[in-house]
C-alpha positions in Angstrom: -2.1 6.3 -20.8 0.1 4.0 -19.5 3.8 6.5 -20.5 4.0 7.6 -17.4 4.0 4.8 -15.5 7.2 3.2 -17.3 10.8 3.8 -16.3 12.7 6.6 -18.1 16.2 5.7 -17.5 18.2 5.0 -20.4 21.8 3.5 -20.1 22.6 5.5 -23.7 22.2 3.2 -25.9 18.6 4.2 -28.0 15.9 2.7 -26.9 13.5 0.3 -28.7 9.7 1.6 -28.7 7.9 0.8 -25.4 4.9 0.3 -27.6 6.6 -2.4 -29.9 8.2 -4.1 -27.0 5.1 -4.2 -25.1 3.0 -5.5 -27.9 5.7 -8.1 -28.2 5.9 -8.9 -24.8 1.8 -9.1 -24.5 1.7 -11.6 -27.7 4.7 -13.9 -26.3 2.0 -14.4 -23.1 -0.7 -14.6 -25.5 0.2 -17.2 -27.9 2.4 -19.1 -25.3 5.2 -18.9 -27.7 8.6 -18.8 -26.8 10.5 -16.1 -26.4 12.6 -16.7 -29.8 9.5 -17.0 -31.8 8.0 -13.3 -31.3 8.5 -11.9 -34.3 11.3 -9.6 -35.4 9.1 -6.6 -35.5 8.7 -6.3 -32.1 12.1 -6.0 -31.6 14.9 -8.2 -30.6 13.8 -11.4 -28.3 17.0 -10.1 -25.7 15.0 -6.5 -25.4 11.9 -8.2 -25.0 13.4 -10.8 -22.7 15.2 -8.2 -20.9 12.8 -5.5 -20.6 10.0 -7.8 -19.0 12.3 -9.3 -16.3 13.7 -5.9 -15.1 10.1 -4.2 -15.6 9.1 -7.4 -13.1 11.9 -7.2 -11.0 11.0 -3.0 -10.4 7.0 -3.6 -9.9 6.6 -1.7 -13.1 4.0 -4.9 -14.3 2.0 -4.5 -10.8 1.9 -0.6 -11.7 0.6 -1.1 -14.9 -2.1 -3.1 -13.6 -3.1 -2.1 -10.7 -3.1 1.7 -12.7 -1.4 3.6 -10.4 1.8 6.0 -10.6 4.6 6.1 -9.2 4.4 7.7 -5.5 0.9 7.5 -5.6 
């Protein structure tokens, strides 16, 4: 549901899951943890770090809330 409203650029090196970085990102907020204690599995705490300040930075956060796509 929510694909299509996430960026699709890649800078070539592979990409970490959205869905695992996500996940990680959503239980860093919901436990109140820092970013170094998110577990491993959700990939590493730069990506995660990373990946919600430039995801801020682009609205991509308000998109996913608000629900709406791109141009819309």
């Amino acid at each position: 549901m929510i694909e299509p409203l996430l960026p699709r650029n890649s800078r070539g090196v592979p990409r970490v899951d959205d869905r695992r970085v996500i996940d990680g990102i959503l239980r860093r907020f919901r436990t109140g943890s820092s970013w170094r204690d998110v577990p491993e599995r959700y990939g590493p705490r730069t990506t995660l770090y990373n990946r919600f300040t430039r995801w801020r930075a682009a609205g991509v956060w308000d998109r996913l809330l608000e629900g709406h796509e791109p141009g819309l």
